[in-house]
Structures are given as C-alpha cells and as structure tokens.
C-alpha positions in Angstrom: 0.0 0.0 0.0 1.0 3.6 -0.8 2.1 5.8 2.2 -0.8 8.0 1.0 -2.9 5.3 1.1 -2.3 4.4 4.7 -2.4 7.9 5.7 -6.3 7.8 4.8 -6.5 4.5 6.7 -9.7 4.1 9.0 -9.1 1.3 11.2 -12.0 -0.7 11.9 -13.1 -4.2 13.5 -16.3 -7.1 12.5 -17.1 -10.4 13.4 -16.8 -11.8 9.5 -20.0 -12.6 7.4 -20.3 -15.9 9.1 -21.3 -14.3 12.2 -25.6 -14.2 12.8 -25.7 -11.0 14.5 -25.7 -7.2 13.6 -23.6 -6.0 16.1 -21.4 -3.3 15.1 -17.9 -2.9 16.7 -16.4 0.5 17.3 -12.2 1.1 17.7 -11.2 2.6 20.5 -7.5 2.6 20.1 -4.6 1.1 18.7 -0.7 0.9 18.6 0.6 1.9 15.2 4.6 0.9 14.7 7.2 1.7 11.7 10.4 0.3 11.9 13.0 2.5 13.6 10.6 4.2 15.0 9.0 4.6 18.5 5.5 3.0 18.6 2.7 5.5 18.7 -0.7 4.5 20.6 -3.6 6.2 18.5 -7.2 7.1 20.5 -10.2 6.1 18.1 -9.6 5.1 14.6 -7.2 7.2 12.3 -3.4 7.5 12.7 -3.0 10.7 15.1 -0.2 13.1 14.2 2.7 11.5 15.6 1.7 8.2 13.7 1.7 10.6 10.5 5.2 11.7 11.3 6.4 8.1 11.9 4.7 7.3 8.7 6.7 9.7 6.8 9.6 8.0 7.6 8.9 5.1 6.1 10.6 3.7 3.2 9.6 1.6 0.5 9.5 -2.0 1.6 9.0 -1.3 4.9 6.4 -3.2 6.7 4.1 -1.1 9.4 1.8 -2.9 12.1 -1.1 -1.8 13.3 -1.5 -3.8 16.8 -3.4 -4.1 20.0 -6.5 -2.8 18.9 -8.9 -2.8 21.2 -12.7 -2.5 20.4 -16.1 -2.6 21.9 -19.8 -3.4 20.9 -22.1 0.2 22.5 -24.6 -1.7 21.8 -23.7 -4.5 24.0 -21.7 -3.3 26.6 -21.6 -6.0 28.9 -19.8 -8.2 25.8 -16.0 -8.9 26.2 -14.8 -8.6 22.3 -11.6 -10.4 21.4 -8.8 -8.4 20.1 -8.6 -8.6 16.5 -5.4 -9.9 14.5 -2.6 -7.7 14.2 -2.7 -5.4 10.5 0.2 -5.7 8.5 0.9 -3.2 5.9 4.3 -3.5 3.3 5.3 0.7 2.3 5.0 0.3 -2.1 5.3 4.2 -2.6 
C-alpha cells in the first residue's frame, strides 16, 4: 500500500460474514509501529499526528503494524470482544 494510502487508513473491527448477529464494533485505540521508530498509541480510529510523522519515515519495503486494537460493541456493553489480529501493511510508494 501507498504511504498516501495508509495515511487515509480508517481502522476498523467485524465479526466476519459468518457471524448471525448485527452488532457493530467501534475502535477505540490502537498501537501503530514503523520500523525504527518509536511506537505511537492512536485514541479512536485514524493514525494521530505522531503516527503521521512516523509514517513519513517510512521507506519503501517497509512493513508497518497496526496492533493491539482494542474494540467494543455500544450496543452490548456488557460483551467482552476479542482483540482482532494484528494489521500488516508493506510501504509500495
């Protein structure tokens, strides 16, 4: 993916198509690391400015990780979520 490209990144979270219920999942944060670079915990679900800045380090070929995401369901509060797989992105551009 294009570092413009992940600069637009929304992160977000679902059970899969297999799952029977309708019940939306909303990011609350995550950990966003580039190589070399110190990782930078983002609140809600776009990169923050100092994941930007780490971003425009970058180089091509470099692989970022979007990590410990954590999510909830508002509309079931009382539902303990499991944290969803780790996101790994490879820097084309």
């Amino acid at each position: 993916m294009s570092r413009a490209g992940v600069q637009k990144t929304i992160v977000s979270a679902d059970f899969g198509e297999d799952f029977e219920f309708d019940l939306p999942l909303h990011v609350k944060r995550f950990k966003f690391k580039v190589p070399g670079q110190p990782t930078v915990l983002c609140t809600g679900k776009k990169l923050n400015d100092r994941a930007l800045s780490a971003l425009r380090r970058a180089k091509r070929g470099m692989t970022i990780t979007i990590f410990d995401i954590e999510v909830l369901a508002p509309s079931a509060p009382t539902v303990s979520v499991r944290e969803p797989l780790p996101v790994v992105i490879e820097i084309t551009s």
